[in-house]
C-alpha positions as CSV (number, residue, x, y, z in Angstrom):
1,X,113.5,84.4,110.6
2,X,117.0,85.6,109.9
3,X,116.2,85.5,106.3
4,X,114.1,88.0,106.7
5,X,115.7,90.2,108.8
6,X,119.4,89.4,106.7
7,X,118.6,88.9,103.6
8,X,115.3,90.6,102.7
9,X,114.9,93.8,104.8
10,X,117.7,95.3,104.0
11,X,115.8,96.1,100.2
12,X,113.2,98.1,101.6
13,X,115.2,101.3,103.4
14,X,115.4,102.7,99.4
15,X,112.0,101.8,98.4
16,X,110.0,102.2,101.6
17,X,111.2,104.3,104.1
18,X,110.2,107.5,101.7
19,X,106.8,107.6,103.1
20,X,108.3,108.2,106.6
21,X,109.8,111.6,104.8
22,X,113.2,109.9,104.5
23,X,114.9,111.2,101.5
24,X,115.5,108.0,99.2
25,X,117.9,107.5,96.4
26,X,116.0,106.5,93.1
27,X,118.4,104.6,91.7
28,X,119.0,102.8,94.9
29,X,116.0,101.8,95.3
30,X,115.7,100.3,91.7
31,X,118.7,98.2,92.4
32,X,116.9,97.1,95.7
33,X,114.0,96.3,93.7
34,X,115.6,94.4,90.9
35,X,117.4,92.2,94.0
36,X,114.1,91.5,95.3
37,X,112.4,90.4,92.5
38,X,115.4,88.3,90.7
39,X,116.2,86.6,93.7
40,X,114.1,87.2,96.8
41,X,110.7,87.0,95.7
42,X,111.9,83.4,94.0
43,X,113.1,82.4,97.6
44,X,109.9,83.3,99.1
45,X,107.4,81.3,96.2
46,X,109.5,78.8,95.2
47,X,111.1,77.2,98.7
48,X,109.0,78.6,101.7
49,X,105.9,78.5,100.0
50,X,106.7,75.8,97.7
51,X,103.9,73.3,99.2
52,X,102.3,75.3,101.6
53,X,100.6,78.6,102.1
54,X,102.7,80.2,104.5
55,X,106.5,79.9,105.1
56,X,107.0,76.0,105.1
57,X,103.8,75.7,107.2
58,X,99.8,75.9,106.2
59,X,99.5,77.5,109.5
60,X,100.3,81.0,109.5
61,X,103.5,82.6,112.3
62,X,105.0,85.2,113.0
63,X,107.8,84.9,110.9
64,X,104.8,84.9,107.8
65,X,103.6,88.1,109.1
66,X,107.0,89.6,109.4
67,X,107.7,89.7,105.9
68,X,103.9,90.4,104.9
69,X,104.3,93.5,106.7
70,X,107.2,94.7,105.1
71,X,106.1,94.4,102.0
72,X,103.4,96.9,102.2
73,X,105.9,99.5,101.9
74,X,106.4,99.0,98.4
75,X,103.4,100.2,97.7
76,X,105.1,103.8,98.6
77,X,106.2,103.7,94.9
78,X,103.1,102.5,93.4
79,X,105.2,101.4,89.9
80,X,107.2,99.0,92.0
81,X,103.8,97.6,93.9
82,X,102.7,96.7,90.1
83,X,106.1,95.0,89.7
84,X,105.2,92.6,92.7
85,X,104.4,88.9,91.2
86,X,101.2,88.3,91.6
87,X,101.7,85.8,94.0
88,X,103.8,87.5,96.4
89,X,100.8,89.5,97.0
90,X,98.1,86.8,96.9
91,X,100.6,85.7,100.2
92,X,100.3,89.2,101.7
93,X,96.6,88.9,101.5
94,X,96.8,85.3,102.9
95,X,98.6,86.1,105.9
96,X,97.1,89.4,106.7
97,X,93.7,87.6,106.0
98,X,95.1,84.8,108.8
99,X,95.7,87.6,111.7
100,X,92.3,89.6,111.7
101,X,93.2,91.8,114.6
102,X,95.8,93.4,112.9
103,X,93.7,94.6,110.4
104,X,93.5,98.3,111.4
105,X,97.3,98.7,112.0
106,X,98.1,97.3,108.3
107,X,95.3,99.5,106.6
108,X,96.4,102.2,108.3
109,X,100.1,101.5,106.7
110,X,98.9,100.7,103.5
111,X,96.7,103.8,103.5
112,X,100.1,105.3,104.2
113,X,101.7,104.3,101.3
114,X,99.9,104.2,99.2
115,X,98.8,107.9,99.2
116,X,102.2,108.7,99.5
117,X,103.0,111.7,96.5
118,X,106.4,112.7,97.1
119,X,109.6,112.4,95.7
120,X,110.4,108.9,94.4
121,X,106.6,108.0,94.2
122,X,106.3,107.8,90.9
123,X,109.7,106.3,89.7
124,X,109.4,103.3,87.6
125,X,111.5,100.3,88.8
126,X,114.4,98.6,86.1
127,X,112.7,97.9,82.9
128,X,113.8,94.4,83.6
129,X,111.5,94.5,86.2
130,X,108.1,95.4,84.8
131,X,106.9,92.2,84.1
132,X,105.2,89.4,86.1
């Protein structure tokens, strides 16, 4: 989907890429995040998965598990991963739930992240964007 790879991607360098022991700006990364969840996250729930449970499809693609994927990284800063609407991540589940055999790879990521501890773990994303 160019979508994803145009208009969505380019907000997780800042947040995610921390865990990979890239040095992050904070503030960045909160502008990123306030982006995503303004904007982005609206495009995602409201028209690919307006009538369906993955992107303008109930059968899952690859496109679905393209952005699933990516949004695991969030969960490097664990305050943003509480941001997440609810059912962004009810959507990650779906899809990951629909491929199986990627299971260990996407644990393994997620184990990743979310053990992450280092600098920019624990910053809290715009007040703006604490509530679902």
């Amino acid at each position: 989907m160019d979508w994803r790879q145009t208009t969505f991607s380019p907000c997780f360098p800042s947040i995610g890429y921390i865990i990979f022991g890239m040095p992050q700006s904070d503030e960045e990364a909160k502008k990123n995040f306030k982006i995503l969840r303004d904007s982005h996250f609206k495009t995602l729930t409201s028209i690919f998965l307006k009538e369906t449970k993955f992107c303008f499809s109930d059968t899952p693609t690859i496109a679905d598990l393209s952005i699933a994927a990516i949004l695991t990284l969030i969960k490097g800063r664990s305050k943003f991963w509480v941001a997440v609407p609810q059912e962004v991540k009810d959507y990650q589940q779906r899809v990951f739930d629909a491929f199986p055999e990627t299971k260990e790879n996407f644990d393994m990521l997620s184990t990743m992240c979310t053990e992450y501890s280092g600098d920019g773990a624990d910053v809290s994303p715009l007040e703006c964007c604490q509530n679902n």
